[in-house]
Backbone as CSV, one residue per row, in Angstrom:
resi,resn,N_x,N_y,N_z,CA_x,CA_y,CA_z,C_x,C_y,C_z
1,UNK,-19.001,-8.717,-22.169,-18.136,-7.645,-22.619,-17.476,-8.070,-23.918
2,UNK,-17.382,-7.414,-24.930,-16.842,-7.537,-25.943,-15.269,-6.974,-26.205
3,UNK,-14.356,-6.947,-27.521,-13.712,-6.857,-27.291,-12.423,-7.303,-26.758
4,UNK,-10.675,-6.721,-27.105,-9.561,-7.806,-26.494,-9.566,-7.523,-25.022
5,UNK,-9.607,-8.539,-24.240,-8.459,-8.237,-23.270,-7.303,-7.542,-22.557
6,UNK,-7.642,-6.422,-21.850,-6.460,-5.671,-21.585,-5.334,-6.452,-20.901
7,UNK,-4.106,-6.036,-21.184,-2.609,-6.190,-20.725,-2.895,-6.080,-19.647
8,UNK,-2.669,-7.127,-18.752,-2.438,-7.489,-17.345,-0.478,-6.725,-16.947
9,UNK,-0.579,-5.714,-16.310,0.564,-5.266,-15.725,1.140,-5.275,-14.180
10,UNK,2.047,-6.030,-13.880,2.885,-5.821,-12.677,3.919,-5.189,-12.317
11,UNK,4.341,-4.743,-11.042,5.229,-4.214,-10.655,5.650,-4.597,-8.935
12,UNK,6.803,-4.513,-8.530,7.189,-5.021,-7.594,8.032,-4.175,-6.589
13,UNK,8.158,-4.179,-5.594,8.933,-3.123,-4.510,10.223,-3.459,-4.107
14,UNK,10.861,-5.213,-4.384,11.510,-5.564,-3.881,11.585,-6.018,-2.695
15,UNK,10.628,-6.456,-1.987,9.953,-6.978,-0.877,10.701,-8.284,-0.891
16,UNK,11.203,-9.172,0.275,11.799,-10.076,-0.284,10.682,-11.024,0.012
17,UNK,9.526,-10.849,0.300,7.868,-11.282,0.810,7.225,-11.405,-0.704
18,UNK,7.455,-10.602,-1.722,7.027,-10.874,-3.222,7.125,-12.328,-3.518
19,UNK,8.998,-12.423,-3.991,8.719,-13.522,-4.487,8.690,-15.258,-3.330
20,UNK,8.962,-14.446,-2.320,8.817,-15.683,-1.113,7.312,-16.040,-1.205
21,UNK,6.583,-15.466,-1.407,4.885,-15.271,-0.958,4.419,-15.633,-2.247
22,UNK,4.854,-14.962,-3.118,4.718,-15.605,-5.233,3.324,-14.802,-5.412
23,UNK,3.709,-13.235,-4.877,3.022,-11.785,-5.565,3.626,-10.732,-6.058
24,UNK,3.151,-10.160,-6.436,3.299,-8.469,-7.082,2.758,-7.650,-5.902
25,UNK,3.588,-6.716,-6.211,3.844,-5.723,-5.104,2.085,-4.523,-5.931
26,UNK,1.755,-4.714,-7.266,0.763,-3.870,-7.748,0.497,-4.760,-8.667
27,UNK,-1.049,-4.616,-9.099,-1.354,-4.886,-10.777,-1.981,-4.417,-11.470
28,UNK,-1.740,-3.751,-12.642,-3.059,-2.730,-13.298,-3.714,-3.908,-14.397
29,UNK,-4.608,-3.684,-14.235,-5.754,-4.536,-15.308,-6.874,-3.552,-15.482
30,UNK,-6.673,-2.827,-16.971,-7.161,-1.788,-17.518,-6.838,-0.483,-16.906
31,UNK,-7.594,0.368,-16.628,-7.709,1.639,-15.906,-7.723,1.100,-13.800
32,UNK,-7.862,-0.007,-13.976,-7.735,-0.531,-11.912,-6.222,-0.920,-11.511
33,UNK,-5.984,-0.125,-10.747,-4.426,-0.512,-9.901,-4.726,-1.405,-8.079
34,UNK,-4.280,-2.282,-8.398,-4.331,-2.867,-6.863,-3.645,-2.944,-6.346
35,UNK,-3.230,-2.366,-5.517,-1.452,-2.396,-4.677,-2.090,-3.608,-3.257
36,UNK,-1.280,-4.393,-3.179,-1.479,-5.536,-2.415,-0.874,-5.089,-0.996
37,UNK,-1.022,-5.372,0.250,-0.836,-5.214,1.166,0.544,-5.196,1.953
38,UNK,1.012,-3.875,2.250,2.147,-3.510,1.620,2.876,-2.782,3.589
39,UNK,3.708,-3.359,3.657,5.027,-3.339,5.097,5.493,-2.309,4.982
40,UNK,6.356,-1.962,6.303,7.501,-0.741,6.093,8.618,-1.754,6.268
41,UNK,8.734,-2.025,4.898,9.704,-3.034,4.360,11.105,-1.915,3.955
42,UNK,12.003,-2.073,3.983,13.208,-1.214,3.790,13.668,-1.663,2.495
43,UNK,14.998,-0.752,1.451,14.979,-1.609,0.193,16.180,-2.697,0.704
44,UNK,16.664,-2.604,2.007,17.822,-3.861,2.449,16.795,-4.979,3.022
45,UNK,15.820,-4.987,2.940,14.728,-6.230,3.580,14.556,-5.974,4.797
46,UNK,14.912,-5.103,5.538,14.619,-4.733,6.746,13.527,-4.388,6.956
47,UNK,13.333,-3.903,8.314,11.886,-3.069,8.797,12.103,-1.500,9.051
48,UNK,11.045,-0.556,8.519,11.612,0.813,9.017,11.748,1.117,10.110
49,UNK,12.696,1.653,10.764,12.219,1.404,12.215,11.803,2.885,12.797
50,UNK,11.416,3.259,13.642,10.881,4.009,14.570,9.382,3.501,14.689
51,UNK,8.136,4.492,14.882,6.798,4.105,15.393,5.925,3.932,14.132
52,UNK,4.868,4.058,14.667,3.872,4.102,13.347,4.041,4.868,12.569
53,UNK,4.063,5.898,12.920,4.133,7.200,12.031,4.978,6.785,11.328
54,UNK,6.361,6.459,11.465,7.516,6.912,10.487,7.174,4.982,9.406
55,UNK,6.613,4.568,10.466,6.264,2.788,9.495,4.962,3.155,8.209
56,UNK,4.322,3.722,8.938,2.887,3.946,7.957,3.576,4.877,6.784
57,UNK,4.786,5.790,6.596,5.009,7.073,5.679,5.966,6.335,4.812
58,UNK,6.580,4.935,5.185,7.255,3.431,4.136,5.930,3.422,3.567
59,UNK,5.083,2.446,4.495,4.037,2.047,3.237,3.713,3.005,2.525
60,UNK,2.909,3.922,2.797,2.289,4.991,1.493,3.576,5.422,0.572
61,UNK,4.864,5.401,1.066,6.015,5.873,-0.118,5.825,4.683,-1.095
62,UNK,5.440,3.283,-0.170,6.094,2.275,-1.410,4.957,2.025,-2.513
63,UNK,3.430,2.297,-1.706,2.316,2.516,-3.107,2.310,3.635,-3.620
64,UNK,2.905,4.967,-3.818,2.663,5.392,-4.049,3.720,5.207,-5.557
65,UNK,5.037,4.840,-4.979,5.637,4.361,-5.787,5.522,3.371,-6.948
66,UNK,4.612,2.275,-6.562,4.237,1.426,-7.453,3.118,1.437,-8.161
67,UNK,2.272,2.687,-8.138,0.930,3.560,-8.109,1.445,3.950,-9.474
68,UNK,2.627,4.575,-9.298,2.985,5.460,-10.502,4.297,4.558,-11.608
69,UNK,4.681,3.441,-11.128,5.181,2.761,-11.570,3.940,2.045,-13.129
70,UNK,3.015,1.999,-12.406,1.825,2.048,-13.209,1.219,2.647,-13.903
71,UNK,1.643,4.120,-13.870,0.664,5.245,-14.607,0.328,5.772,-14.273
72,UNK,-0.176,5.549,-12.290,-0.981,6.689,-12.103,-0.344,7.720,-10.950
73,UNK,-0.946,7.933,-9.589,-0.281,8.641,-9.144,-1.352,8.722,-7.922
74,UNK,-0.676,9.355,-6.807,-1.217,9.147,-5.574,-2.993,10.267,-5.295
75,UNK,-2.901,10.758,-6.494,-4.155,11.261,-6.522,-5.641,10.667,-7.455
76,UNK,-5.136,9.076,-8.101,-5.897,8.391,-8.754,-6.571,7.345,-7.373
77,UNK,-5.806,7.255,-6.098,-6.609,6.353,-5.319,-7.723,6.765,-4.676
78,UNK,-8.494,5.338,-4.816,-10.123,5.595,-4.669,-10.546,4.758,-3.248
79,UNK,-9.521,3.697,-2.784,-9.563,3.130,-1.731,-8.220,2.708,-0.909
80,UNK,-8.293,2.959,0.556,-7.033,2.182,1.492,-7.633,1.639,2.146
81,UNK,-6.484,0.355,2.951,-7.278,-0.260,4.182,-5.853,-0.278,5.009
82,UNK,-5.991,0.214,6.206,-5.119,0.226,6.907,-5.167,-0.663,7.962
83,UNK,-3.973,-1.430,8.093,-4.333,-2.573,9.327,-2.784,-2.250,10.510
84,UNK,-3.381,-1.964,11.755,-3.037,-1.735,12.680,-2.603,-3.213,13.933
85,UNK,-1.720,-3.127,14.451,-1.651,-3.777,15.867,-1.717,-3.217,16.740
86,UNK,-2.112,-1.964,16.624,-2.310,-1.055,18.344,-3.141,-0.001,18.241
87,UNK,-4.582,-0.087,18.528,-5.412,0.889,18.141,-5.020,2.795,18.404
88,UNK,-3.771,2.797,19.248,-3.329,3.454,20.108,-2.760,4.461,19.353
89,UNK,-2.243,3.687,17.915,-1.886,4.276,16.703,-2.240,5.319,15.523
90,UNK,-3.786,4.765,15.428,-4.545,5.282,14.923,-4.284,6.903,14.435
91,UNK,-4.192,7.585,15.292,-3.942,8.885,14.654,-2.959,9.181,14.041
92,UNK,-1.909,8.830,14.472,-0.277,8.776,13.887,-0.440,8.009,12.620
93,UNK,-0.867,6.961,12.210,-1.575,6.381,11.580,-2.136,7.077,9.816
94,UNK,-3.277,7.783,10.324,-4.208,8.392,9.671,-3.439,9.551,9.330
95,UNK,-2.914,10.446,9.853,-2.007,11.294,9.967,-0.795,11.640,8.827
96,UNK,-0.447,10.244,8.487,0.584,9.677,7.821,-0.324,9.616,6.242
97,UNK,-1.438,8.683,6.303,-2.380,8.757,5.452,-2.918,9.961,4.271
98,UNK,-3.262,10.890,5.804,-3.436,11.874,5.373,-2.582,12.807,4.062
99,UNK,-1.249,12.734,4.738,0.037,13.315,4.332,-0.202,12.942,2.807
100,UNK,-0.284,11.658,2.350,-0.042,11.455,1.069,-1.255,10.868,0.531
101,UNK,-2.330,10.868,0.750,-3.720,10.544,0.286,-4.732,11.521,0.431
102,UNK,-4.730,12.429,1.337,-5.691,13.502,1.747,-6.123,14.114,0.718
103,UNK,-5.580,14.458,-0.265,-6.026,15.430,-1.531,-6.992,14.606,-1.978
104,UNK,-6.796,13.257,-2.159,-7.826,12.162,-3.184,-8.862,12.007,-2.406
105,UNK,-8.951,11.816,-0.806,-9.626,11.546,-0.386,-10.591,10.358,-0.793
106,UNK,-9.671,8.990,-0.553,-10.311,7.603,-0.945,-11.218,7.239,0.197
107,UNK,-12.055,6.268,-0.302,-12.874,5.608,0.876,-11.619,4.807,1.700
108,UNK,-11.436,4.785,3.051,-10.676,4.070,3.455,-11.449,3.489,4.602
109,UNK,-10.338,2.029,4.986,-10.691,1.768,6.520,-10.014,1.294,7.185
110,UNK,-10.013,1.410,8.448,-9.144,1.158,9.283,-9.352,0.270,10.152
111,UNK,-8.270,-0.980,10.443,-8.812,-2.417,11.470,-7.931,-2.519,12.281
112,UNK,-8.277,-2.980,13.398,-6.825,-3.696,14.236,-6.725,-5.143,13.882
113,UNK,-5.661,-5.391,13.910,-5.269,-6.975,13.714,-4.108,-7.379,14.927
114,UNK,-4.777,-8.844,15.149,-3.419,-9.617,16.027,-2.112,-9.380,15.999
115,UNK,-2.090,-9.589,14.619,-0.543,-9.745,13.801,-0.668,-9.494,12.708
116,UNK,0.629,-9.152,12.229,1.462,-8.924,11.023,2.308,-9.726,10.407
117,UNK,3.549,-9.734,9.414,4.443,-10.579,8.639,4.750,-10.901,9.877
118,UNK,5.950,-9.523,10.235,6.728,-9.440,11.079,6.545,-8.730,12.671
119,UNK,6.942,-9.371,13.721,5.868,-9.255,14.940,6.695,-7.170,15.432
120,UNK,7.494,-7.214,14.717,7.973,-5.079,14.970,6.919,-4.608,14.021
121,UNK,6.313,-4.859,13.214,5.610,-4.295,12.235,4.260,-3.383,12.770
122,UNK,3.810,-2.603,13.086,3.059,-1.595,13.705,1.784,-1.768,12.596
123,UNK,1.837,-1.559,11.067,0.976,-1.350,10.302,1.323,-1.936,9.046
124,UNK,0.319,-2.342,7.837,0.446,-2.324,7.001,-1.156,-1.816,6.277
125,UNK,-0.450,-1.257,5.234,-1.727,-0.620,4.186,-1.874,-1.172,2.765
126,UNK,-2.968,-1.543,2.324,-3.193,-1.794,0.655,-4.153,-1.039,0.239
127,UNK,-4.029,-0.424,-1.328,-4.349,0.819,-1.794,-5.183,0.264,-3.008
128,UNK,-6.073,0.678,-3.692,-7.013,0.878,-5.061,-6.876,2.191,-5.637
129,UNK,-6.449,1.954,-6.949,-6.437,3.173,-7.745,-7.331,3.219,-9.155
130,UNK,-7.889,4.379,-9.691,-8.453,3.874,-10.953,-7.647,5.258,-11.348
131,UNK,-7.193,4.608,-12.392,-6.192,5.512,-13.952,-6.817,6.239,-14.485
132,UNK,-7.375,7.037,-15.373,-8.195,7.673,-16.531,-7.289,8.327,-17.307
């Protein structure tokens, strides 16, 4: 590839897991946004509390937030991966997904996992966006 180097850009949620962990909450490098794998982290460091539903509608607020902190906006994502501790979730889940990704309709997928950061944590999601 020829040509400079695009501006490597970050942005952060205030996660107190950012700089404990020593990441960015997003990074755009060119027209690609990567939102990194992202809690229903509260902005007091807490956890959101109620179920999935209301945990999964933190995460998608907080990429969507740092989506556009970037440039783009919740209709530039092209991929999610949603990771679950209770398959049981799933719809409430997707549901939530839906709410604020459905228009873009990204490739997504969905896993169960053991664990999380934090053992209340129901879900976490990380997002791909491309800018134009």
């Amino acid at each position: 590839m020829s040509g400079a180097p695009s501006e490597r850009l970050r942005t952060t949620s205030g996660s107190p897991f950012e700089a404990a962990f020593g990441f960015a909450r997003a990074v755009r490098e060119g027209d690609r946004v990567i939102v990194a794998g992202t809690g229903p982290v509260e902005p007091d460091g807490t956890t959101t509390p109620g179920g999935a539903a209301e945990q999964a509608a933190r995460c998608c607020a907080i990429i969507v937030a740092a989506i556009e902190e970037l440039g783009g906006s919740a209709a530039d994502v092209v991929r999610t991966r949603m990771l679950l501790t209770d398959p049981s979730d799933q719809d409430a889940v997707g549901a939530m997904h839906a709410r604020f990704f459905g228009a873009a309709r990204p490739a997504a997928t969905m896993a169960g996992v053991a664990w999380l950061c934090r053992p209340e944590w129901k879900v976490e999601i990380e997002a791909e966006a491309i800018v134009r």
